[in-house]
C-alpha positions as CSV (number, residue, x, y, z in Angstrom):
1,X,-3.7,-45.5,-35.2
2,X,-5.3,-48.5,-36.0
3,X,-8.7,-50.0,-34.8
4,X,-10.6,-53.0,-34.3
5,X,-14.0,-54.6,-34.0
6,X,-14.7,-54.6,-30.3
7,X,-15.2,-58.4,-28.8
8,X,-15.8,-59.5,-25.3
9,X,-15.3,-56.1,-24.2
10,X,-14.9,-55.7,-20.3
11,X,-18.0,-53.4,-18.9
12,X,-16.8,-50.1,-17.3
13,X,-18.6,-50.8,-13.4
14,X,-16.3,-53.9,-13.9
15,X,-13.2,-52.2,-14.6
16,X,-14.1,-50.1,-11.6
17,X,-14.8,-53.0,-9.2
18,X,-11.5,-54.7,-10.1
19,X,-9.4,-51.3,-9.7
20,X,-11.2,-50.8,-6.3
21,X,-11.0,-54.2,-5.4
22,X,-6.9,-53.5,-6.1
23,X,-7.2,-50.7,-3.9
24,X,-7.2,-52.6,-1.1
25,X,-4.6,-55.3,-2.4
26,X,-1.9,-52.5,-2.5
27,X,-2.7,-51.6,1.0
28,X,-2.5,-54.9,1.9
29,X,0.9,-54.9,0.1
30,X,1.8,-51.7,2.0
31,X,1.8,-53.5,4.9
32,X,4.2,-56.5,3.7
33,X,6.9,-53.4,2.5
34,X,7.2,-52.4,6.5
35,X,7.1,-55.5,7.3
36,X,10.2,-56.4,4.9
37,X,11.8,-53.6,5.3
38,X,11.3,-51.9,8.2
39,X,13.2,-48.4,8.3
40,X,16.8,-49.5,6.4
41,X,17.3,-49.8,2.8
42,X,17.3,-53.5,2.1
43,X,19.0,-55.3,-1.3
44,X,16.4,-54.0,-3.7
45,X,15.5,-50.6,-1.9
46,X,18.6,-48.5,-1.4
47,X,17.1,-45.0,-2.3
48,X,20.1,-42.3,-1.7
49,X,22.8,-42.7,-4.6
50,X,25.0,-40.1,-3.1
51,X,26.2,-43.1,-0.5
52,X,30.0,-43.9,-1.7
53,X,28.9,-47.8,-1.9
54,X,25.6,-47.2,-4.2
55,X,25.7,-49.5,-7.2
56,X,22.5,-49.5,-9.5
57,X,23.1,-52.5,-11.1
58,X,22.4,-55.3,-8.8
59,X,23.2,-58.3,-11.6
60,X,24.9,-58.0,-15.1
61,X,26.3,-60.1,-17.1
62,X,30.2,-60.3,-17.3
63,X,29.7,-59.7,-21.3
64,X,28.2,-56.6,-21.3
65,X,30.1,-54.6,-18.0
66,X,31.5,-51.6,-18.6
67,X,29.4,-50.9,-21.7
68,X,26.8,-48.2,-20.5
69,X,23.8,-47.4,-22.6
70,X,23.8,-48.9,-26.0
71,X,22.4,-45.9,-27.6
72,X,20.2,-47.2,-29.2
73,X,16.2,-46.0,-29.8
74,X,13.1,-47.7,-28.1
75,X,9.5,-48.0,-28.4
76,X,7.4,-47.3,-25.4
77,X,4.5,-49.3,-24.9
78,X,2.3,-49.4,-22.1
79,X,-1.0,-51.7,-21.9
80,X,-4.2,-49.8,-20.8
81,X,-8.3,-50.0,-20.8
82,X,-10.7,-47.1,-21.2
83,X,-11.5,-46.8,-18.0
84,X,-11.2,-43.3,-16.3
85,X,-8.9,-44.5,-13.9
86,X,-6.5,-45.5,-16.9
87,X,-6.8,-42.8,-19.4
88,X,-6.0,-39.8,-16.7
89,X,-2.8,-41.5,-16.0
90,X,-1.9,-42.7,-19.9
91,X,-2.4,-38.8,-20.1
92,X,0.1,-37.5,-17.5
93,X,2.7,-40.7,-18.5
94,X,2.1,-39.0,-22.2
95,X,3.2,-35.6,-21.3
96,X,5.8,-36.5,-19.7
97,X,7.5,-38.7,-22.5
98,X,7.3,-35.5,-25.2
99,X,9.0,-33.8,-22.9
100,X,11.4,-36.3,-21.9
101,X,11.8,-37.8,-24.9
102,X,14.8,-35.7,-27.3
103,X,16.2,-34.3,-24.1
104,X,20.3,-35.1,-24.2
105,X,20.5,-38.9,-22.4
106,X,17.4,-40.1,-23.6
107,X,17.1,-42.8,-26.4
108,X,13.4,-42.9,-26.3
109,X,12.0,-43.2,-29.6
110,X,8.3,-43.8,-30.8
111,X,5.0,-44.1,-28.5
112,X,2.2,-46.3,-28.1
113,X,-0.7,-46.8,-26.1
114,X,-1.5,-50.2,-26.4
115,X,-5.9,-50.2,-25.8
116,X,-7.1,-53.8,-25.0
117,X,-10.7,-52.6,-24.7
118,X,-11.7,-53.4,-28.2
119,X,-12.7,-50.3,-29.6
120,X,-11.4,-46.4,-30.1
121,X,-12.0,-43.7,-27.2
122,X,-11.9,-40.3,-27.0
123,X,-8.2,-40.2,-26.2
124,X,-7.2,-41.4,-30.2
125,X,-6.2,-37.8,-31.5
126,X,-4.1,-37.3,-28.1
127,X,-2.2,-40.1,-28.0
128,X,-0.7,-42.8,-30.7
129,X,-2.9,-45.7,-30.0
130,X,-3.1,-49.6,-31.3
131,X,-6.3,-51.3,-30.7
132,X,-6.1,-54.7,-29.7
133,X,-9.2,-57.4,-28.2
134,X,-9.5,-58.2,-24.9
135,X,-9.4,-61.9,-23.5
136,X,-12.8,-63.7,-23.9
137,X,-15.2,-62.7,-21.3
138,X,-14.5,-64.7,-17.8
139,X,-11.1,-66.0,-19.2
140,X,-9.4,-63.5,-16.8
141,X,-11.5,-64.9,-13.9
142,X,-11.6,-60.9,-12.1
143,X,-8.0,-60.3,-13.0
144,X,-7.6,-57.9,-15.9
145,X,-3.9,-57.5,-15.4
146,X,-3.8,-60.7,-17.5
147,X,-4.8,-59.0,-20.5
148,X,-1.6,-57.7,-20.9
149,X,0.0,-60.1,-22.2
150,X,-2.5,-61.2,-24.8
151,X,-1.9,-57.0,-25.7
152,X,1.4,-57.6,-26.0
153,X,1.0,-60.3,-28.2
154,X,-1.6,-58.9,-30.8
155,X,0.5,-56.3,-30.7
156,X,3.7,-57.5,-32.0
157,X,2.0,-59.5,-34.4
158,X,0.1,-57.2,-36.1
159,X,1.7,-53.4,-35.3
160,X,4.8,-51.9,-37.8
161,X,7.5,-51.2,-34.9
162,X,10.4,-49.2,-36.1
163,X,12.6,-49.3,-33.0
164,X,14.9,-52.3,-32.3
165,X,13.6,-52.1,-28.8
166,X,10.5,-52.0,-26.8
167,X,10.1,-49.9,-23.2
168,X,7.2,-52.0,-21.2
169,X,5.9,-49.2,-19.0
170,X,2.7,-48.8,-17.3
171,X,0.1,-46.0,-16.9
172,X,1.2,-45.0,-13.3
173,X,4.7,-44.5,-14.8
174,X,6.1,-40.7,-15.1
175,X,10.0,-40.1,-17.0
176,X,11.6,-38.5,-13.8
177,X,15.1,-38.0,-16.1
178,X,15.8,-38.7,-19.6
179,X,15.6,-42.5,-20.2
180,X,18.7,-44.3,-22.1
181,X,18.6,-47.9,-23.6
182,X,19.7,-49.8,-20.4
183,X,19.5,-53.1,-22.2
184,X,22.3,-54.4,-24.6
185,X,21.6,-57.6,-27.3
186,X,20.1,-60.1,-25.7
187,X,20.0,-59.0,-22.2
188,X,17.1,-56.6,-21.0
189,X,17.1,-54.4,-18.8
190,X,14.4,-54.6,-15.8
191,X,13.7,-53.0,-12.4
192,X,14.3,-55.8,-9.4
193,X,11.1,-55.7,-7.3
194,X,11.5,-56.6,-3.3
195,X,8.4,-58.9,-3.6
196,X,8.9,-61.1,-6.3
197,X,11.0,-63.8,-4.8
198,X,11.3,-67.7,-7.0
199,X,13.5,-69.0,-4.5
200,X,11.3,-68.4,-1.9
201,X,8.7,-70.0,-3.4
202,X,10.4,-72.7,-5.6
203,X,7.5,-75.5,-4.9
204,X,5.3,-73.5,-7.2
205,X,8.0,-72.3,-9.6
206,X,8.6,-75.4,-10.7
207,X,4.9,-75.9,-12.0
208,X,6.2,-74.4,-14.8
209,X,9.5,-73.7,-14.6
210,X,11.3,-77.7,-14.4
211,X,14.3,-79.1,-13.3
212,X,15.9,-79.3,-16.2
213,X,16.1,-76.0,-17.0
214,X,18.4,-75.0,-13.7
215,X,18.2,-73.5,-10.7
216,X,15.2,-71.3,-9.6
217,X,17.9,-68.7,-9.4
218,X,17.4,-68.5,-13.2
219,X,14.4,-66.8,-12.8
220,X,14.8,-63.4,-12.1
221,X,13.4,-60.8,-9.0
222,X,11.1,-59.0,-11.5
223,X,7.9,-57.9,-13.6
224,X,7.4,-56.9,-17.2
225,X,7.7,-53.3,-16.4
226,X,9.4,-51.6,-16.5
227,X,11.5,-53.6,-19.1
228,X,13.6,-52.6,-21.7
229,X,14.2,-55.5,-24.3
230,X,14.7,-56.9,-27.7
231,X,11.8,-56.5,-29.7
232,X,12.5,-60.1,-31.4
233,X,13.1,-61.6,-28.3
234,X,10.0,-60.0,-26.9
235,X,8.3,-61.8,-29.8
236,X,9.3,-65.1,-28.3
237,X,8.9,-64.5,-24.6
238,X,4.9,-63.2,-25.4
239,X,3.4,-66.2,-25.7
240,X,4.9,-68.0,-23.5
241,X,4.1,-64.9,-20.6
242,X,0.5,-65.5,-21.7
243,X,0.0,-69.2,-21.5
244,X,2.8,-68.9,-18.1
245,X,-0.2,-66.2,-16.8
246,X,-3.2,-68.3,-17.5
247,X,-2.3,-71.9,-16.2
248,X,-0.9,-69.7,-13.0
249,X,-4.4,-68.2,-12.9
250,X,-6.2,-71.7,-13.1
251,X,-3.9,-73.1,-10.5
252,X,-5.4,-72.7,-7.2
253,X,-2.1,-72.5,-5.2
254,X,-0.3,-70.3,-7.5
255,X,-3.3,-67.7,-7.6
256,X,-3.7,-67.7,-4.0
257,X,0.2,-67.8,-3.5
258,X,0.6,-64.6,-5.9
259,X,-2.6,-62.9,-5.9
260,X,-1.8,-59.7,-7.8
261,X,1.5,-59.9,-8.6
262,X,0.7,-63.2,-10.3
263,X,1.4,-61.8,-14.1
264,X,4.8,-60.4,-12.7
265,X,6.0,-63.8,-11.8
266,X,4.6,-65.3,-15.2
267,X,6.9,-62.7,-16.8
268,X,9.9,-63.5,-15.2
269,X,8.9,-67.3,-15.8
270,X,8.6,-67.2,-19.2
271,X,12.0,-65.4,-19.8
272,X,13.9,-68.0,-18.2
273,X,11.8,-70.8,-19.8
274,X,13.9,-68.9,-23.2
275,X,16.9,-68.8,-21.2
276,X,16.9,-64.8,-21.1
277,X,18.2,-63.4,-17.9
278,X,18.1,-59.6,-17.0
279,X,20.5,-56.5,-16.0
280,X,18.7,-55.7,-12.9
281,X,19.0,-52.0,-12.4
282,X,17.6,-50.5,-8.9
283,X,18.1,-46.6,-10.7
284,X,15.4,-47.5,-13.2
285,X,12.6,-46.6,-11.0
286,X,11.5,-45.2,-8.2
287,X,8.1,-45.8,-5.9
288,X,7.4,-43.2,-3.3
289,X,6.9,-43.2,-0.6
290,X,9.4,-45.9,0.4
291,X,11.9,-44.3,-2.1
292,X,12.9,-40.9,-0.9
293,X,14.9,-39.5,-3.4
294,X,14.3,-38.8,-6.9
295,X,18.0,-38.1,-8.0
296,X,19.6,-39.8,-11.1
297,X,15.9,-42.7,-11.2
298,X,14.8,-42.5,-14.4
299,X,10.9,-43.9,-13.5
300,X,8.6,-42.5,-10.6
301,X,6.2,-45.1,-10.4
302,X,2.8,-44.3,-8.0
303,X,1.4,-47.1,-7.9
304,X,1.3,-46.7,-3.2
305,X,-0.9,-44.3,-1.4
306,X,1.6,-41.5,0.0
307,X,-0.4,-40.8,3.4
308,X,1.5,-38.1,5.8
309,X,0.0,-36.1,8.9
310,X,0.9,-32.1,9.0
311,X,4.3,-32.4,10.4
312,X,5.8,-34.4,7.3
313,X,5.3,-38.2,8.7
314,X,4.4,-41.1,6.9
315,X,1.0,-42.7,8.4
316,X,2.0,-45.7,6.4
317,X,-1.2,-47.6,5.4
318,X,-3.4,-45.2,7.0
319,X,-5.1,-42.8,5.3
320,X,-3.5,-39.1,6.4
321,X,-4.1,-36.0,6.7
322,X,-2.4,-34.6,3.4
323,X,-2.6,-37.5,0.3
324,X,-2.3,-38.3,-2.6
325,X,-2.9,-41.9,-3.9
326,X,-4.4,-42.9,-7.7
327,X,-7.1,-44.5,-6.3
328,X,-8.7,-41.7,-5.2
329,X,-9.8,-40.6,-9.1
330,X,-10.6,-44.1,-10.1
331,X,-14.4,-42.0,-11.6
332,X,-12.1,-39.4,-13.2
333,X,-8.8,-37.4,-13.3
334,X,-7.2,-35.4,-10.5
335,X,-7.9,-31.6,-10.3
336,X,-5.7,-29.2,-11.5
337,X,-3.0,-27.8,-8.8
338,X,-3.1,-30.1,-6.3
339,X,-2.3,-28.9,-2.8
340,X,1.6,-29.7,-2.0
341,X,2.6,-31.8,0.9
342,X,3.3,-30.3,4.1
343,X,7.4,-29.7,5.5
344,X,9.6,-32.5,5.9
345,X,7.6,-35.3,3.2
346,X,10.2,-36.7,1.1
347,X,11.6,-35.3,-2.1
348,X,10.4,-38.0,-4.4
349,X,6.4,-37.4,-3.2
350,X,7.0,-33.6,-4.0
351,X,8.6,-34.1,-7.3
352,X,5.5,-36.6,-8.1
353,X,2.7,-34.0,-6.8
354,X,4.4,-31.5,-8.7
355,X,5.0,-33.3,-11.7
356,X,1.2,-34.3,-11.7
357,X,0.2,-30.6,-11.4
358,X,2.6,-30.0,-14.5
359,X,1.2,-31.9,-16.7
360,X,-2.5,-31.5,-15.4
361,X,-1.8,-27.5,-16.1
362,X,-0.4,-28.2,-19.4
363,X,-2.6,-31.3,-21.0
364,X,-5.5,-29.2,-23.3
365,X,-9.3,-30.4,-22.1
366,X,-7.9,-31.8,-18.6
367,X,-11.3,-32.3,-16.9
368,X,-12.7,-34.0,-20.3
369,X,-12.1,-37.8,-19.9
């Protein structure tokens, strides 16, 4: 573990604001996931793999079919602050890699939390930890999500990584099965995401991604996480995501065209700009509620509010009679055990709620944040 002199550090209410303020921007988002996709599973959202036609690999390349897992070991590395908010769910994501992690299937190898606050917390002993600054005060104009990647970026410069690979997970994040290396060489792995769309918005992808390098179907449907990649060729694409993310974030019409899902595009951006394209692999995560089942998903991710009445249905962007959503504990962690959610709520938000209550049971000094 490894720290650093603290510089521009982001004040706590602040961190709180922004979570708060993204609160409300996934509710918003809520909204446009019923809107696209109503009650069927659409392209990017086909959630029961026991249908004869299921096929988790949306795009791969023709070199690397038929291969499976390459078997071999990566790092996971997720970006985080020291807010509350973040080091409650870095905990949970924690417990659940050690006991994912040398189960048969999994080629998970090392850990790290990646702390872009500038200075140690009290999580250091619990959890492997690399220190890293954050971006000068006001350069993130309200948006902390760009600080990661200037993390990523500090980190790979400066941090001894064994593994060939890196995982790019987030806090929210909880191993579901054993995870295997789903990338191979120079194709990553990634989860498509519904929402990102460059040929729907091609006027703005070409700000920065031109002509010359091809069609905007180069670009791929996704985020940085989760990711599994390279670590050399995550060396490359870095820099480029964080320059990608900051002259988005200065351009008027790309911030107000992508609002919080701006960093996401600037990920996807930046690979193409290094002419990497992804295997696109739907069974790589999960996000209740819209996903029912759990099965053979590797990720749960909880980033929605899961909002049902007593008899088991979904109130949708409406806040219900039995919850649970992250953003209710942005001050501190849940409480141990709970309550489960009433009869007929889908598998994957039980399996969540009780993988929560798991981990909150098990983790020494829960309450202590």
């Amino acid at each position: 573990m490894i720290g650093r002199k603290n510089m521009g550090r982001v004040s706590p209410l602040l961190l709180v604001l922004l979570a708060l303020g993204f609160g409300f921007a996934t509710y918003n988002l809520v909204t446009m996931v019923m809107h696209n996709r109503g009650l069927s599973s659409g392209k990017f959202w086909v959630t029961n793999e026991a249908s004869e036609w299921y096929d988790p690999v949306i795009n791969m390349p023709d070199e690397v079919k038929g291969l499976g897992s390459s078997n071999v070991k990566f790092h996971v590395a997720l970006t985080a602050t020291d807010a509350p908010y973040s080091k409650w769910q870095c905990r949970i994501m924690y417990y659940w890699y050690k006991k994912m992690k040398d189960m048969p299937g999994s080629d998970m190898g090392g850990f790290t939390r990646v702390l872009h606050s500038g200075k140690p917390d009290n999580l250091m002993e619990e959890i492997p930890t690399f220190i890293v600054d954050p971006l000068p005060e006001g350069l993130d104009r309200g948006y902390i999500v760009l600080n990661r990647p200037w993390a990523f970026v500090q980190w790979l410069e400066k941090a001894i990584i064994e593994e060939e690979y890196i995982l790019m997970a987030e806090p929210d994040h909880v191993f579901a099965n054993p995870l295997p290396n789903l990338a191979h060489g120079g194709h990553p792995a990634a989860f498509p995401f519904f929402y990102i769309k460059p040929a729907d918005n091609e006027k703005i992808i070409r700000k920065y991604y031109p002509q010359e390098k091809g069609p905007v179907t180069n670009v791929d449907p996704i985020g940085n996480s989760p990711v599994i990649i390279n670590k050399l060729l995550l060396e490359k694409i870095a820099p480029t995501w964080m320059n990608v993310s900051l002259r988005m974030k200065d351009d008027p019409e790309t911030d107000k065209a992508f609002g919080w899902v701006l960093e996401m595009y600037a990920y996807a951006v930046a690979s193409a700009l290094h002419d990497v394209r992804h295997i696109l692999r739907k069974d790589f995560m999960l996000q209740p509620p819209w996903d029912l089942e759990v099965g053979k998903k590797f990720i749960i991710h909880y980033t929605y509010g899961c909002d049902y009445n007593m008899k088991g249905e979904l109130t949708y962007g409406k806040i219900g009679e039995w919850r649970f959503d992250k953003r209710s504990y942005l001050r501190g962690p849940p409480p141990r055990n709970l309550p489960l959610p009433p009869p007929g709520v889908p598998d994957s938000v039980v399996r969540l709620v009780k993988m929560v209550n798991e981990a909150t049971d098990n983790i020494p000094g829960w309450d202590v944040q």
